[in-house]
Each structure stands twice: as C-alpha cells, then as structure tokens.
C-alpha positions in Angstrom: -1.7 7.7 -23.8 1.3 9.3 -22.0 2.4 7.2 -18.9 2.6 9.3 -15.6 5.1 9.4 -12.7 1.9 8.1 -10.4 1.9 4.6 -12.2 5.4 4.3 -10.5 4.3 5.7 -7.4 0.9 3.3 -7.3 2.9 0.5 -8.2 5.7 0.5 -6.1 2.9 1.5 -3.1 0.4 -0.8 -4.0 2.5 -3.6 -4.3 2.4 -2.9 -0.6 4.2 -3.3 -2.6 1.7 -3.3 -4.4 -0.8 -0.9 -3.0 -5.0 -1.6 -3.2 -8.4 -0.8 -6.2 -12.5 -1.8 -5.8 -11.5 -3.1 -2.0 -8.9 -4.8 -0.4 -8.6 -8.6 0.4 -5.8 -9.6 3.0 -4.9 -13.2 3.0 -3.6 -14.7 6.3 -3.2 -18.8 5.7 -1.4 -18.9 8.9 -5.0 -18.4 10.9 -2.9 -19.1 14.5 -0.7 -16.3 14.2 -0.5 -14.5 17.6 -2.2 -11.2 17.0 -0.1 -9.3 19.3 3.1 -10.0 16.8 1.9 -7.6 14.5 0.2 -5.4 17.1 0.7 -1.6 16.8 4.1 -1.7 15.2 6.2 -0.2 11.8 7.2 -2.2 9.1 8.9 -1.6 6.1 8.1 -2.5 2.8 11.2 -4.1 1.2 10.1 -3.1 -2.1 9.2 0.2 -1.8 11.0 1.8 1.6 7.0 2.6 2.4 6.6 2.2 6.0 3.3 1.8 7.7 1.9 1.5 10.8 0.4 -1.8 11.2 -2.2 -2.6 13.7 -4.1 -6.0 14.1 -6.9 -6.0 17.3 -8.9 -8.5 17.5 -10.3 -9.5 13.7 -9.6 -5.9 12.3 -5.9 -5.2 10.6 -5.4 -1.7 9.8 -2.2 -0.1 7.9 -1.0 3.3 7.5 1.3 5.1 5.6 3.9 6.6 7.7 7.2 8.4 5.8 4.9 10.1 3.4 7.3 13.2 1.2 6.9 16.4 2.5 5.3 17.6 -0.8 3.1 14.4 -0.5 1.6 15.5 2.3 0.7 18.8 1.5 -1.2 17.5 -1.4 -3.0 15.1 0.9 -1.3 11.9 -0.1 -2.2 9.1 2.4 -2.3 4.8 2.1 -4.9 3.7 4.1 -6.2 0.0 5.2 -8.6 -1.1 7.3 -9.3 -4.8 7.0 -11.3 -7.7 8.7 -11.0 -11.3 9.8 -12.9 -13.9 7.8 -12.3 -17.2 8.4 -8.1 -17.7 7.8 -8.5 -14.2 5.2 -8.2 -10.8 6.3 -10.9 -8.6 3.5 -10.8 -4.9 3.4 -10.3 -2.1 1.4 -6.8 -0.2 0.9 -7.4 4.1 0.4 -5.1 5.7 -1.6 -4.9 9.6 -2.5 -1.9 10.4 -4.0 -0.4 13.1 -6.2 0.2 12.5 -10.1 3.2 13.8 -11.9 3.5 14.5 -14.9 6.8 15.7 -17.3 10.5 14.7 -16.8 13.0 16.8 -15.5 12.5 20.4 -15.0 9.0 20.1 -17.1 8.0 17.8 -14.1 4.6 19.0 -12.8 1.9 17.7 -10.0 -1.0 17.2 -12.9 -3.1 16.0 -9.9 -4.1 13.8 -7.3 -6.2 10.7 -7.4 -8.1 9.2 -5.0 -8.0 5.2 -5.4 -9.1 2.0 -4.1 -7.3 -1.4 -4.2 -7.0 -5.0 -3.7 -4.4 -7.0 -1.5 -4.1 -10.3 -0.5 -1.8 -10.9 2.4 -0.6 -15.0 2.3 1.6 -14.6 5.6 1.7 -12.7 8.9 4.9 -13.6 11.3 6.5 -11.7 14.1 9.5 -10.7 11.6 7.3 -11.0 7.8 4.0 -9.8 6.3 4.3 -11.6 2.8 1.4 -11.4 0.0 0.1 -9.7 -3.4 -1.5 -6.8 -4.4 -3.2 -5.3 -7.3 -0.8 -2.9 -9.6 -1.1 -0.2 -12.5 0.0 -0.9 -15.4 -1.6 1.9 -17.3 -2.9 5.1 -15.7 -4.8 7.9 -16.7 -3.8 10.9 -14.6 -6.0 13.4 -16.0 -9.0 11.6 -15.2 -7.8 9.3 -12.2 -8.6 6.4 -14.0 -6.8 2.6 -13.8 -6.8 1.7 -17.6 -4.7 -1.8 -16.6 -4.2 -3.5 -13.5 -1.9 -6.5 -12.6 -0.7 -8.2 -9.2 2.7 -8.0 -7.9 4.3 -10.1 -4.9 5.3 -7.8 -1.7 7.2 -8.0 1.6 7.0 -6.0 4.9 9.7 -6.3 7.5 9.6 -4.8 11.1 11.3 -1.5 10.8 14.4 -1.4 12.8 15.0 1.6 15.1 18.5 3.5 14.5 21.5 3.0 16.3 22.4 5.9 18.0 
C-alpha cells in the first residue's frame, strides 16, 4: 500500500499533536484548574505549529484549527473538538476533513480529502500548558479514507504569543 502525504499531516495534527478517530477523550487530572485560564484563547501546538482556538465554558472544551494553508482551506480542511466535563476527564470527539496528497515532487497531487474522527486524551490544562495524547496514523488509505493503523503520540500546546511589533 503506497503511504500518502495525509499520514504526515494526520499525525503531526492529531497528535494535537496528535489529532482525534471514533471520538475524542480529553483528560484533565488537574480537575481545579481555573476555567477561565484556558478561556477563549490561541495556543500553539509545539509539535506541529497548528494553532487553535481553545475555549473551555463551563464543562464543554472546544478547539479549532486556526492557521489552516490557503490551499487547505479551499479544500475544506478544518480540526474540530468539541468536548465535555466528566468527572476530572474532558470526553468528546475531534472532526477532522483534511486533503490527501499523493506523489513527490512535481507528481504531487490532492488525491482527496477525508473526513475523520479521533481520540485525545488531554492529562494537563495550566494557564501556560495543555499536555496529553492522542490517537495517530500509522498507515492510511487515501483512496478510500480509511485508518488501516493507529497509534498514540504525546503532544503539547502553548499559549501563542502575539508578535512584537
């Protein structure tokens, strides 16, 4: 089976770095963090340079994808989570549509875009770190959108610093 650019892409995204597949959990063993430290506010993914737009009200945490390509986004592409409070866990799902390349070089080629669901476990929410896990690809099938091989990889998210001007 040929191995397609959107493994990388899923990967690197997913593993919010890992981005999310049948639903997403979120994790949160610190169940006294102050909601309003992670209210309405970017964060960067320090493995991927993904940045989302993270929002916690209440017992709902919701992400978004926010620097999504140019070409991305006229294919559609969007990371999506909407997750709730249970207990000291945050459970949701993680919506993923993003484009599938295929080819190297000049052969490169959108084959074409999947629509995905994942799983995320978040262990840690702090005013300056959102730390956890998500679910991976290992092996993709971009023809048929279909996750042959899944894994779990660590991920951190930092508040996004505004530019100096």
């Amino acid at each position: 089976m040929k191995r397609y650019r959107i493994v990388r892409q899923v990967a690197l995204a997913l593993t919010f770095t890992s981005l999310p597949l049948a639903g997403i959990l979120l994790w949160a063993q610190q169940p006294n963090v102050s909601v309003g430290q992670a209210s309405s506010s970017l964060w960067r993914s320090e493995t991927t340079g993904k940045e989302y737009r993270v929002q916690v009200d209440k017992d709902r945490f919701y992400a978004e994808w926010v620097n999504i390509p140019p070409e991305s986004v006229k294919r559609g592409a969007y990371i999506r989570s909407e997750c709730r409070r249970v207990g000291s866990k945050w459970i949701g799902t993680s919506r993923i549509n993003l484009p599938c390349t295929a080819g190297e070089g000049a052969k490169e080629h959108i084959a074409n875009t999947c629509r995905m669901q994942f799983r995320i476990e978040i262990n840690s929410i702090q005013a300056d770190r959102i730390v956890g896990r998500g679910e991976t690809l290992k092996r993709f099938d971009c023809q048929s959108c279909r996750a042959d091989e899944t894994g779990w990889g660590d991920f951190a998210w930092v508040p996004k610093t505004p530019r100096a001007h």
